[in-house]
C-alpha atoms as an extended CHARMM CRD file, in Angstrom:
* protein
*
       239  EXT
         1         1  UNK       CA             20.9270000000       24.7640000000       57.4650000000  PROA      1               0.0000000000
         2         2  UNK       CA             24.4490000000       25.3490000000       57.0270000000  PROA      2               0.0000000000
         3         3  UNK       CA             23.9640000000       28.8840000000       57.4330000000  PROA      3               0.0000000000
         4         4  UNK       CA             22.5770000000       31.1910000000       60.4220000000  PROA      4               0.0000000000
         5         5  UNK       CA             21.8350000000       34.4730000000       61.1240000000  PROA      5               0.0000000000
         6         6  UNK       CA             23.0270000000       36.3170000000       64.8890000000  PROA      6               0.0000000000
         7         7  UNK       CA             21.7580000000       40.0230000000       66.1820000000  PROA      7               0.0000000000
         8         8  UNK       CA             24.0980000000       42.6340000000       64.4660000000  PROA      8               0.0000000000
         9         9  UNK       CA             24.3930000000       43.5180000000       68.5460000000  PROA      9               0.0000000000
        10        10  UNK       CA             25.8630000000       40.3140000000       70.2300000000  PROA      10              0.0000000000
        11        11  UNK       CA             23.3780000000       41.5050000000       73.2990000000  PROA      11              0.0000000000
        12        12  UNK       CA             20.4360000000       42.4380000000       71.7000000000  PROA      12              0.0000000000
        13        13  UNK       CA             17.4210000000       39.4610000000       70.8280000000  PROA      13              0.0000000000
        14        14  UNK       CA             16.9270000000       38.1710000000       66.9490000000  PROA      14              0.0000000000
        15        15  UNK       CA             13.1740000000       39.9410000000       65.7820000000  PROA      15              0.0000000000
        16        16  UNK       CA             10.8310000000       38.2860000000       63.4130000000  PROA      16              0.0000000000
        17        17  UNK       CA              7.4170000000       40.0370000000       62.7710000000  PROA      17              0.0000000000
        18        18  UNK       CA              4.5610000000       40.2260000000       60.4110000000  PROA      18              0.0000000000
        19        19  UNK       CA              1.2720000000       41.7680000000       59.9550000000  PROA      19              0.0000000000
        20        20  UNK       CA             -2.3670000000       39.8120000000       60.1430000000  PROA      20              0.0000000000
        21        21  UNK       CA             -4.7650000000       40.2760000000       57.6590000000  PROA      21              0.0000000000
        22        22  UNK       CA             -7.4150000000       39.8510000000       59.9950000000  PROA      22              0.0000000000
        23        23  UNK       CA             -7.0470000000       39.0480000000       64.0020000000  PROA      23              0.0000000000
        24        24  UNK       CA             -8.8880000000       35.8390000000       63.5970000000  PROA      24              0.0000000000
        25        25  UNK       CA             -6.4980000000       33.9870000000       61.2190000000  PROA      25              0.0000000000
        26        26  UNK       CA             -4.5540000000       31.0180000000       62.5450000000  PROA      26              0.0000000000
        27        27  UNK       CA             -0.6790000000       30.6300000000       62.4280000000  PROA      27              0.0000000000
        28        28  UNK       CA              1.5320000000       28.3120000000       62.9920000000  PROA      28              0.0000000000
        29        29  UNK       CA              5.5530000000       28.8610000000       63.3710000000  PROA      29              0.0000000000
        30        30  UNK       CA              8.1900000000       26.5850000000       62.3150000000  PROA      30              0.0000000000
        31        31  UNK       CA             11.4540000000       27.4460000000       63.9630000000  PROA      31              0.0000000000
        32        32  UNK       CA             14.9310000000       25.5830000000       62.6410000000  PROA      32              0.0000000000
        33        33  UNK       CA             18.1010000000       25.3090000000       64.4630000000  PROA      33              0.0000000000
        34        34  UNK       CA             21.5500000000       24.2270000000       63.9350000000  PROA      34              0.0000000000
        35        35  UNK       CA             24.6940000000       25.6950000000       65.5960000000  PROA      35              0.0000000000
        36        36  UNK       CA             27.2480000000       26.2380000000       63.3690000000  PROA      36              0.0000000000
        37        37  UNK       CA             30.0050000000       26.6420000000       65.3230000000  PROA      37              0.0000000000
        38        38  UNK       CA             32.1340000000       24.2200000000       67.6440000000  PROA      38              0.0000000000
        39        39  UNK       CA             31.5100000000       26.1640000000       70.8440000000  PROA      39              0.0000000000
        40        40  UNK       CA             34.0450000000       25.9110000000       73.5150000000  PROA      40              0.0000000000
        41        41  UNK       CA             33.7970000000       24.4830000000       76.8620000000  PROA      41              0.0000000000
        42        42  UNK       CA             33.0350000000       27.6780000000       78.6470000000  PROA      42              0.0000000000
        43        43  UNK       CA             30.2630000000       28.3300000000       75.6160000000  PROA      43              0.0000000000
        44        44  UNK       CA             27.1900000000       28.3850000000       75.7460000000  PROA      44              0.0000000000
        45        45  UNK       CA             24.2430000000       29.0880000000       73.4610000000  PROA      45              0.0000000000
        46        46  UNK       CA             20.6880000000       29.5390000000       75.0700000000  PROA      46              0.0000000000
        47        47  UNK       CA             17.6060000000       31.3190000000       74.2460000000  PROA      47              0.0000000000
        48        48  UNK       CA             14.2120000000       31.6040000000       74.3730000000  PROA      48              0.0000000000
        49        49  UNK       CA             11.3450000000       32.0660000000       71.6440000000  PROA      49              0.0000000000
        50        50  UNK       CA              8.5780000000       34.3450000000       72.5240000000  PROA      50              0.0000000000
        51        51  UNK       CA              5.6360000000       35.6060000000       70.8070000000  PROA      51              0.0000000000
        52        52  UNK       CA              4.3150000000       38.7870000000       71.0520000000  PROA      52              0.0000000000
        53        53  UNK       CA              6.3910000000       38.5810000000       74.6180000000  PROA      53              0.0000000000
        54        54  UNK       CA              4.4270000000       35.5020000000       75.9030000000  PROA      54              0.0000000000
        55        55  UNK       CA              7.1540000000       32.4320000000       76.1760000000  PROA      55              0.0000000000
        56        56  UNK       CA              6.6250000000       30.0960000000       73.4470000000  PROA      56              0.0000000000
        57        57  UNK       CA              9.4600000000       27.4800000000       73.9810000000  PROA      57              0.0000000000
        58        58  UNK       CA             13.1310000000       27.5770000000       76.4950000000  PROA      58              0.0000000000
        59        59  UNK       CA             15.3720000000       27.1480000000       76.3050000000  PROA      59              0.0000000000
        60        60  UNK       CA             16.5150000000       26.3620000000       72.9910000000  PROA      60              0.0000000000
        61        61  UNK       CA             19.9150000000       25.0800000000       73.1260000000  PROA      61              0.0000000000
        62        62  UNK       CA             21.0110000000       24.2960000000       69.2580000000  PROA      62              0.0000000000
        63        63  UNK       CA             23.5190000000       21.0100000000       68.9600000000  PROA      63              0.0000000000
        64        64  UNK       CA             26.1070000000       20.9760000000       66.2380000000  PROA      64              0.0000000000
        65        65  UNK       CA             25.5640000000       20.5260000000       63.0240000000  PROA      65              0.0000000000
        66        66  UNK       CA             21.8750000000       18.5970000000       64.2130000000  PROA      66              0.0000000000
        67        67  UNK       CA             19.0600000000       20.2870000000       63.1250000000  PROA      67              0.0000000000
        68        68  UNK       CA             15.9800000000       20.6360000000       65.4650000000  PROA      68              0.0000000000
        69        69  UNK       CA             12.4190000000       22.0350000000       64.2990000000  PROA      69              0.0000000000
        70        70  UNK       CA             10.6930000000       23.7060000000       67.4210000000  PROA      70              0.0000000000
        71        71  UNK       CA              6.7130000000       24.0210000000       65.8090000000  PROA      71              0.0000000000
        72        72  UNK       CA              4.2720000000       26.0430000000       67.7830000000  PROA      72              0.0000000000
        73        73  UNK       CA              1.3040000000       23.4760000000       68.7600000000  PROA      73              0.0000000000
        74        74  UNK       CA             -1.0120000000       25.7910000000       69.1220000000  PROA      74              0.0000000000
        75        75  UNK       CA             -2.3710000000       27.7120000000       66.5490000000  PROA      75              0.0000000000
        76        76  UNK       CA             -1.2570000000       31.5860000000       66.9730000000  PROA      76              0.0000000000
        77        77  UNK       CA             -4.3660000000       33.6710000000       66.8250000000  PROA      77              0.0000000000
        78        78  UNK       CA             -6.2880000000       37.3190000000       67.4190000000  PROA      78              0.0000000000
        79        79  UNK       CA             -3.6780000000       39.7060000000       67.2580000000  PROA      79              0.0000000000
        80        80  UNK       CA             -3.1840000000       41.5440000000       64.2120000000  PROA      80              0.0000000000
        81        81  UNK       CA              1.1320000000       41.7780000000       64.5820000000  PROA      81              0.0000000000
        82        82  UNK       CA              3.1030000000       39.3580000000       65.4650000000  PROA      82              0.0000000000
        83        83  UNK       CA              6.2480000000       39.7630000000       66.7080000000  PROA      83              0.0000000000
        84        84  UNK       CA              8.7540000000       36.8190000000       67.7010000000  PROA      84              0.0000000000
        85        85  UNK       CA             11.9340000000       37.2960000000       69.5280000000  PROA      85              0.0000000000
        86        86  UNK       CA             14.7980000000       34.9050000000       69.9070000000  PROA      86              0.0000000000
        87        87  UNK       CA             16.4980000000       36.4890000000       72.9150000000  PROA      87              0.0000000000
        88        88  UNK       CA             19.4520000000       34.4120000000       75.0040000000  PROA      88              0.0000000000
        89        89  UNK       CA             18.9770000000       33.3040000000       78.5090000000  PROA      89              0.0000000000
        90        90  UNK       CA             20.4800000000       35.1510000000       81.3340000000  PROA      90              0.0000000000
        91        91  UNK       CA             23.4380000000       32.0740000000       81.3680000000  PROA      91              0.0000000000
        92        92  UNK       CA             24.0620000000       32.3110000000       77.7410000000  PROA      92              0.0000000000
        93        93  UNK       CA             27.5350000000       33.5540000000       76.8520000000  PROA      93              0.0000000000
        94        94  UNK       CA             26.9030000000       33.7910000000       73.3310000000  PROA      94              0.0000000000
        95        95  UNK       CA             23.6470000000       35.9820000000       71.5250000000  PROA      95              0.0000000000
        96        96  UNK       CA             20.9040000000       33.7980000000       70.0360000000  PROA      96              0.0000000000
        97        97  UNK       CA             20.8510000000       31.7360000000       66.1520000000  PROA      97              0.0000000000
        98        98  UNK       CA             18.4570000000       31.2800000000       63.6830000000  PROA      98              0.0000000000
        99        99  UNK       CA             18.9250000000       29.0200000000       60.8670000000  PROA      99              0.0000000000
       100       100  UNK       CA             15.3580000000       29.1990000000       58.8310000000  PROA      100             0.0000000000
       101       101  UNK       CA             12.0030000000       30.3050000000       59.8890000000  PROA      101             0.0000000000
       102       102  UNK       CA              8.2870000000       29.3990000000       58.2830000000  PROA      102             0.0000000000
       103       103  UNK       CA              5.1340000000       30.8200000000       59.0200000000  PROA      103             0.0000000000
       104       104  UNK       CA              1.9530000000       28.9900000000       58.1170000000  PROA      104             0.0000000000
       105       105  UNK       CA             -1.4680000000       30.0580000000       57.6530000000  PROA      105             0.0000000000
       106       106  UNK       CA             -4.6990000000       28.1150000000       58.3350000000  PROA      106             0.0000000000
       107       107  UNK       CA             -6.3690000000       27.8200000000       55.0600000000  PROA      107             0.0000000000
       108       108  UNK       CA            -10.2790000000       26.9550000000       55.3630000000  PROA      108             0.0000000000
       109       109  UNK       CA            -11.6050000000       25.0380000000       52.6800000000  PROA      109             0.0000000000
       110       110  UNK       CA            -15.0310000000       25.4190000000       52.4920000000  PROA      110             0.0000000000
       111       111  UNK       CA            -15.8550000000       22.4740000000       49.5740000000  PROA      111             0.0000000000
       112       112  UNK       CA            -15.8990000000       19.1650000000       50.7500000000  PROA      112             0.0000000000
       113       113  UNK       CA            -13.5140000000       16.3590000000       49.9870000000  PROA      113             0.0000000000
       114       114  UNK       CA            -13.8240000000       14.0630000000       47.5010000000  PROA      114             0.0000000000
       115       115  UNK       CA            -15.3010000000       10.4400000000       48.4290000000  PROA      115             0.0000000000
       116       116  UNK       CA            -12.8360000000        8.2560000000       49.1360000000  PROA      116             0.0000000000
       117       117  UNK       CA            -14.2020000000        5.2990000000       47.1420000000  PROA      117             0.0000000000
       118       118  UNK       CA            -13.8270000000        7.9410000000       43.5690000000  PROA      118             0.0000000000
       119       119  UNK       CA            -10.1630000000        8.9460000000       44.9280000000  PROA      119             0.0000000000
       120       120  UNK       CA             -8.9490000000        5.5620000000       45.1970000000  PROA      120             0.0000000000
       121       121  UNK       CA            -10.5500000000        5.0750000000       41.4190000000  PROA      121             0.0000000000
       122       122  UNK       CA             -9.3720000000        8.0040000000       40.2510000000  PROA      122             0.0000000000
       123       123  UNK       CA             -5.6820000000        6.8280000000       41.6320000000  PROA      123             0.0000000000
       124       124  UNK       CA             -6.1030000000        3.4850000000       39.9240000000  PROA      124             0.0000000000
       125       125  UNK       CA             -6.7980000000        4.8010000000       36.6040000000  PROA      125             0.0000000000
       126       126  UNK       CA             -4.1110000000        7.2420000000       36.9520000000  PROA      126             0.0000000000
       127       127  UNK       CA             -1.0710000000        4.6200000000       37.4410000000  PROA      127             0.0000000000
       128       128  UNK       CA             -3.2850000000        2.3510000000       35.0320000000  PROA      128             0.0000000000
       129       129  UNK       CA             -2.5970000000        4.7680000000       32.8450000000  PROA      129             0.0000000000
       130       130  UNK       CA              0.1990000000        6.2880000000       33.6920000000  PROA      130             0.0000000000
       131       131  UNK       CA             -1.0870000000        9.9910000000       33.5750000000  PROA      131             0.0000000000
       132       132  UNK       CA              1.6000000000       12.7070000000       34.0080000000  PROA      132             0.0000000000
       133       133  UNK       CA             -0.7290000000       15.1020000000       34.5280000000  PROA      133             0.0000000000
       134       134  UNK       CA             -0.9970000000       17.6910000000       37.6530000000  PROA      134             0.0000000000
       135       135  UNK       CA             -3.0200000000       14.7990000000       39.7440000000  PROA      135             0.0000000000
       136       136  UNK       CA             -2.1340000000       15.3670000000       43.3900000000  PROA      136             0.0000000000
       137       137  UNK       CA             -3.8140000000       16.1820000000       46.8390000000  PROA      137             0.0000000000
       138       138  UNK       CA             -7.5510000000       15.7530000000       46.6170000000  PROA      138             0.0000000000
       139       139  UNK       CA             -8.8290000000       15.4540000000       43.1800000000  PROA      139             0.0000000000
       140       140  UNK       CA            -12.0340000000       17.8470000000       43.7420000000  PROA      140             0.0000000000
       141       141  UNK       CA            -10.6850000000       20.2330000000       46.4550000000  PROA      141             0.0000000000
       142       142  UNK       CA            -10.4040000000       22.9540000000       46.5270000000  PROA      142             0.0000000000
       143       143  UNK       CA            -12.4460000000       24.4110000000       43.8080000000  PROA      143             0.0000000000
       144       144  UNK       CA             -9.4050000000       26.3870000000       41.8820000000  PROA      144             0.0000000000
       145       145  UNK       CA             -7.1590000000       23.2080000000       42.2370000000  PROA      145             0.0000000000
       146       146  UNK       CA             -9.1430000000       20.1750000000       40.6620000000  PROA      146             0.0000000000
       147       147  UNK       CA             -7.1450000000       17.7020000000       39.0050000000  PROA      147             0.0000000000
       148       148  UNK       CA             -6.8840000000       18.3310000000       34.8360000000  PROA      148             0.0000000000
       149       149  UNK       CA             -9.6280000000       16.8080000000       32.9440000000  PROA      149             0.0000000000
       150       150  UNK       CA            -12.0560000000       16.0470000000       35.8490000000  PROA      150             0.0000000000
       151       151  UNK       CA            -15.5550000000       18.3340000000       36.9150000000  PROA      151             0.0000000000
       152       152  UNK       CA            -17.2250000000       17.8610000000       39.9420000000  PROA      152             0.0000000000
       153       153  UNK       CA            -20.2340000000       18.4820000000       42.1480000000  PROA      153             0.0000000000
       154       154  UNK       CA            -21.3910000000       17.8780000000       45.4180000000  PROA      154             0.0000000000
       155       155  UNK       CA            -23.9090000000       15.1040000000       46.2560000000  PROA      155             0.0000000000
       156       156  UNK       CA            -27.2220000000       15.3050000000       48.6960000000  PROA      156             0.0000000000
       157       157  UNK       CA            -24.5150000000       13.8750000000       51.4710000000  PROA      157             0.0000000000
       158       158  UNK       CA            -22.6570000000       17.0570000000       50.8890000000  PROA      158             0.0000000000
       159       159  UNK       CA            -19.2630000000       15.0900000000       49.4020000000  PROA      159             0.0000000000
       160       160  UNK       CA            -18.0350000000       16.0340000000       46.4980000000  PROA      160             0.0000000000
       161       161  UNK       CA            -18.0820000000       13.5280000000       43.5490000000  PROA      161             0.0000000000
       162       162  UNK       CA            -16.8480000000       13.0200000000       39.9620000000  PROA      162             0.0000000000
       163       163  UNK       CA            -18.9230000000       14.1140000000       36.8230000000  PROA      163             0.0000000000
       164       164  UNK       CA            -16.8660000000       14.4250000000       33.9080000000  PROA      164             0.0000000000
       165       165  UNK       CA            -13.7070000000       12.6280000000       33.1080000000  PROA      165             0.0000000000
       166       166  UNK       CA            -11.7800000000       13.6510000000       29.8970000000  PROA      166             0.0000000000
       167       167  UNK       CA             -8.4390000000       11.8540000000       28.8570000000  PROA      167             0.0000000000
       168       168  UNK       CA             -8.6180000000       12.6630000000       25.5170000000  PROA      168             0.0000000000
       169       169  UNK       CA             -5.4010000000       12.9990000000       23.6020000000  PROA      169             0.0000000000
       170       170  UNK       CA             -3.4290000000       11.7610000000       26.7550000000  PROA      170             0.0000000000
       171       171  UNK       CA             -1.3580000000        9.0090000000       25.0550000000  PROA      171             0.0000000000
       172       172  UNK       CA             -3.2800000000        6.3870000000       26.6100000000  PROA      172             0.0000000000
       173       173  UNK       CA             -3.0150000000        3.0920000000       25.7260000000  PROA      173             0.0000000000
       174       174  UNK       CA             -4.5040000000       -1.1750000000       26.2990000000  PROA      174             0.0000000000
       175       175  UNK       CA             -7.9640000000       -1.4750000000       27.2510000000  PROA      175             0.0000000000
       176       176  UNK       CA            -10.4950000000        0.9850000000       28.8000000000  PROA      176             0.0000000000
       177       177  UNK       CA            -10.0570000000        0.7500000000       32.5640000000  PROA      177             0.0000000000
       178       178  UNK       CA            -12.7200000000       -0.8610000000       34.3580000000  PROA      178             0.0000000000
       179       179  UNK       CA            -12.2950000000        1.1200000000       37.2820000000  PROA      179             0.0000000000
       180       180  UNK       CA            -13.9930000000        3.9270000000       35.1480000000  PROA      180             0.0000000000
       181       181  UNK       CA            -16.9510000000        1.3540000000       35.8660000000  PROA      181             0.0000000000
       182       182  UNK       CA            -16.8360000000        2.5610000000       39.8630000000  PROA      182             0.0000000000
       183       183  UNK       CA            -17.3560000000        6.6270000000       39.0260000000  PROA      183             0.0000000000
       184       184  UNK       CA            -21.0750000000        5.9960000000       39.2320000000  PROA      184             0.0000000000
       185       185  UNK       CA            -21.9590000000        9.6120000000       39.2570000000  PROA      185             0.0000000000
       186       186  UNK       CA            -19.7380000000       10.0730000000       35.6940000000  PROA      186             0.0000000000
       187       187  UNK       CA            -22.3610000000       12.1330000000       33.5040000000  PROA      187             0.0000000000
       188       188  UNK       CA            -19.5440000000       12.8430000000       30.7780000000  PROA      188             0.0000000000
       189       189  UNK       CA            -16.1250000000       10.6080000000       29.5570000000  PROA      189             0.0000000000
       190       190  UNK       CA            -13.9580000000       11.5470000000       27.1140000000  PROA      190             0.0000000000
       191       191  UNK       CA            -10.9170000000        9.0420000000       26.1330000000  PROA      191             0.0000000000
       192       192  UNK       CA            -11.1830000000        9.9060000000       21.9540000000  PROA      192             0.0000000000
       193       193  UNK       CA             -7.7080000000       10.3960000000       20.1090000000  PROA      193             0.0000000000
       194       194  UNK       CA             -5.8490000000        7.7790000000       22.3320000000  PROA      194             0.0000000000
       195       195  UNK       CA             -4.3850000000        4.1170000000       21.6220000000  PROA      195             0.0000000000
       196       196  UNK       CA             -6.7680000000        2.3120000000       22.9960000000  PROA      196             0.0000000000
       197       197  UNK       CA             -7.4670000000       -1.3070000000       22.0270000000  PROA      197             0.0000000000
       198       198  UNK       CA            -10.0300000000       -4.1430000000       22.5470000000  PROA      198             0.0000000000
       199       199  UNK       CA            -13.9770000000       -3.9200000000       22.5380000000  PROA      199             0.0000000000
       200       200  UNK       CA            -16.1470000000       -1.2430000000       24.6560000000  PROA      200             0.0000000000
       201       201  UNK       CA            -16.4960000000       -2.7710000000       27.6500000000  PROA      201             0.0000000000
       202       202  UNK       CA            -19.8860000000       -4.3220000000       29.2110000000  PROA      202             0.0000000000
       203       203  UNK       CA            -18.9790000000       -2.4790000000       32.0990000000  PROA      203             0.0000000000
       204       204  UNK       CA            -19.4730000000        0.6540000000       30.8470000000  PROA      204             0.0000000000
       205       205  UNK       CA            -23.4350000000        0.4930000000       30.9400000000  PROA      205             0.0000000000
       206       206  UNK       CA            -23.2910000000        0.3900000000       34.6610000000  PROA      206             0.0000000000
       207       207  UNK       CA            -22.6980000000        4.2070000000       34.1710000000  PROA      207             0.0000000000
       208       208  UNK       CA            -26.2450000000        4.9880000000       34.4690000000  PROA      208             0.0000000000
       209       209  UNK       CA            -25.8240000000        8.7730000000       35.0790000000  PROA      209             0.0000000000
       210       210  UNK       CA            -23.8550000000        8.4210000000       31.8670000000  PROA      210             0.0000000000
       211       211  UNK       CA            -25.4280000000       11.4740000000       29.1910000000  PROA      211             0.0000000000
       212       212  UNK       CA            -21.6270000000       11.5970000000       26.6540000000  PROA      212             0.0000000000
       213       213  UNK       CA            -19.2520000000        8.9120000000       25.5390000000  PROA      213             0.0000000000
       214       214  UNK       CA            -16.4260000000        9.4520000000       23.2280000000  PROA      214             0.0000000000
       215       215  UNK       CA            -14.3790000000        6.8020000000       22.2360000000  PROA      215             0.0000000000
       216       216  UNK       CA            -13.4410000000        8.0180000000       18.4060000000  PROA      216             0.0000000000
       217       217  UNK       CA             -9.7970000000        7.8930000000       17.6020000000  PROA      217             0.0000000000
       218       218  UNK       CA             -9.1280000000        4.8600000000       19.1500000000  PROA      218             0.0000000000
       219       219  UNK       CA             -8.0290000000        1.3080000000       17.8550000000  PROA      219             0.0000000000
       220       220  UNK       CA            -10.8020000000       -0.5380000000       19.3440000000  PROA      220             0.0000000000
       221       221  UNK       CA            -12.6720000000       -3.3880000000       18.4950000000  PROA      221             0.0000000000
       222       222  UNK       CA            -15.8220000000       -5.1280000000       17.8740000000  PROA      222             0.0000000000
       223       223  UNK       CA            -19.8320000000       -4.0340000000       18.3570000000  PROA      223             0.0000000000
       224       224  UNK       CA            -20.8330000000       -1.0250000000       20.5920000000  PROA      224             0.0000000000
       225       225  UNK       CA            -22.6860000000       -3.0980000000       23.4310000000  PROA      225             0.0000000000
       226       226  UNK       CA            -26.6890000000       -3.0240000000       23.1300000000  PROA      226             0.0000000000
       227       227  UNK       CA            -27.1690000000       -1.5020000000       26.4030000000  PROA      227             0.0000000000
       228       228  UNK       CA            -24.9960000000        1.8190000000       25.1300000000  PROA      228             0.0000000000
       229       229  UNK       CA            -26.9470000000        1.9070000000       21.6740000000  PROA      229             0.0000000000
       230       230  UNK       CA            -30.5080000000        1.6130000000       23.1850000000  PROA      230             0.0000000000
       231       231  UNK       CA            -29.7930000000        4.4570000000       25.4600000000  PROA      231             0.0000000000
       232       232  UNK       CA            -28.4380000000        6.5700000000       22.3150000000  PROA      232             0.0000000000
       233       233  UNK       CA            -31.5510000000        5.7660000000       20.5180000000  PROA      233             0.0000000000
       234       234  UNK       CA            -33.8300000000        7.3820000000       23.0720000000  PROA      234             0.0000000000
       235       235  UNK       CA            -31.1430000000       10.1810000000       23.2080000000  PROA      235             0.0000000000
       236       236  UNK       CA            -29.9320000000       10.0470000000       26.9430000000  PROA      236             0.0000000000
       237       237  UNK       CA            -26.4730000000        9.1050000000       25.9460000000  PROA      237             0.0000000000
       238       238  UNK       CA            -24.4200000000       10.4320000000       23.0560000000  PROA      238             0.0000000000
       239       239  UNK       CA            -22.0430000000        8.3490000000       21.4240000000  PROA      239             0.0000000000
């Protein structure tokens, strides 16, 4: 924001256009300001911002070396240029500035969002954990952005929910989580070649969607709990 650009002709307006790809997207403008320059008494910088030649905000009158962000509230919409001018006010003795502009595009994301009872899990087993792994935003939206190691599917509520979890070879270490416990829809978990210690958990035959567990690799301890092996000896969970 140190930096700011001025019309090559002191009298002419600052232009700033693009191309839709289709009239009905949404936009929305971020405008940044900062005057540069210690303007004189008899200065004065002042200008409005106009969109497609329909006032948008005025006047903008940048203070120095204080940036202000002038957003457009209102999503811009059905038109398929736009073109915004920065042109100064008929009392402005000096031409219009622009520090840094950003356009943003409504995104519609069709899948669902995960339910907030699994993110707040997955979040807990994450910093139990301490996973380094590219786990932000939502962890099963959108589709091409789901967090590493995690498949999901939507429920008969339409909310998306978390069916496989696989940690394998992530350095983990202690006990096995029981907040793996609340992922009640988890068909498939996957913590082998890790460092983890202590029995398998009780709490792990509350997973009743549960069809693979693998644990190998580990340093854990003590008898596989009867409710685990009686479902792997009918064959509805794999150990």
């Amino acid at each position: 924001m140190s930096t700011a650009v001025t019309p090559v002709n002191v009298s002419a307006p600052i232009l700033f256009y693009w191309n839709a790809d289709d009239v009905n997207d949404q936009y929305y403008l971020y405008s940044h300001f900062n005057e540069v320059e210690k303007l004189a008494a008899n200065e004065t910088r002042a200008f409005n911002i106009k969109v497609n030649g329909g006032l948008l905000y005025g006047p903008v009158i940048p203070i120095y070396r204080k940036a202000t962000t002038i957003i457009s509230k209102i999503a811009l919409t059905e038109a398929s240029i736009y073109q915004i001018t920065f042109s100064e006010t008929k009392n402005s003795t000096l031409p219009p500035i622009l520090n840094a502009i950003e356009v943003y595009k409504v995104k519609d994301f069709s899948q669902s969002e995960t339910q907030q009872d699994e993110v707040d899990t997955i979040t807990n087993i994450k910093n139990a954990y301490g996973v380094t792994r590219n786990w932000q935003g939502d962890p099963c939206a959108p589709e091409n952005y789901i967090w590493e190691g995690l498949k999901c599917s939507v429920d008969g509520n339409n909310i998306s929910r978390i069916t496989s979890l696989d940690l394998s070879s992530s350095g983990l270490t202690g006990k096995i989580s029981p907040s793996i416990s609340k992922l009640t829809m988890l068909q498939y978990l996957d913590l082998s070649n890790n460092s983890l210690n202590g029995p398998l958990p009780d709490f792990l035959i509350q997973l009743h969607s549960l069809k693979v567990l693998n644990v190998r690799k580990n340093k854990l301890t003590g008898l596989v709990p009867r409710g685990l092996l009686e479902r792997s000896k009918t064959g509805s969970l794999s150990l």
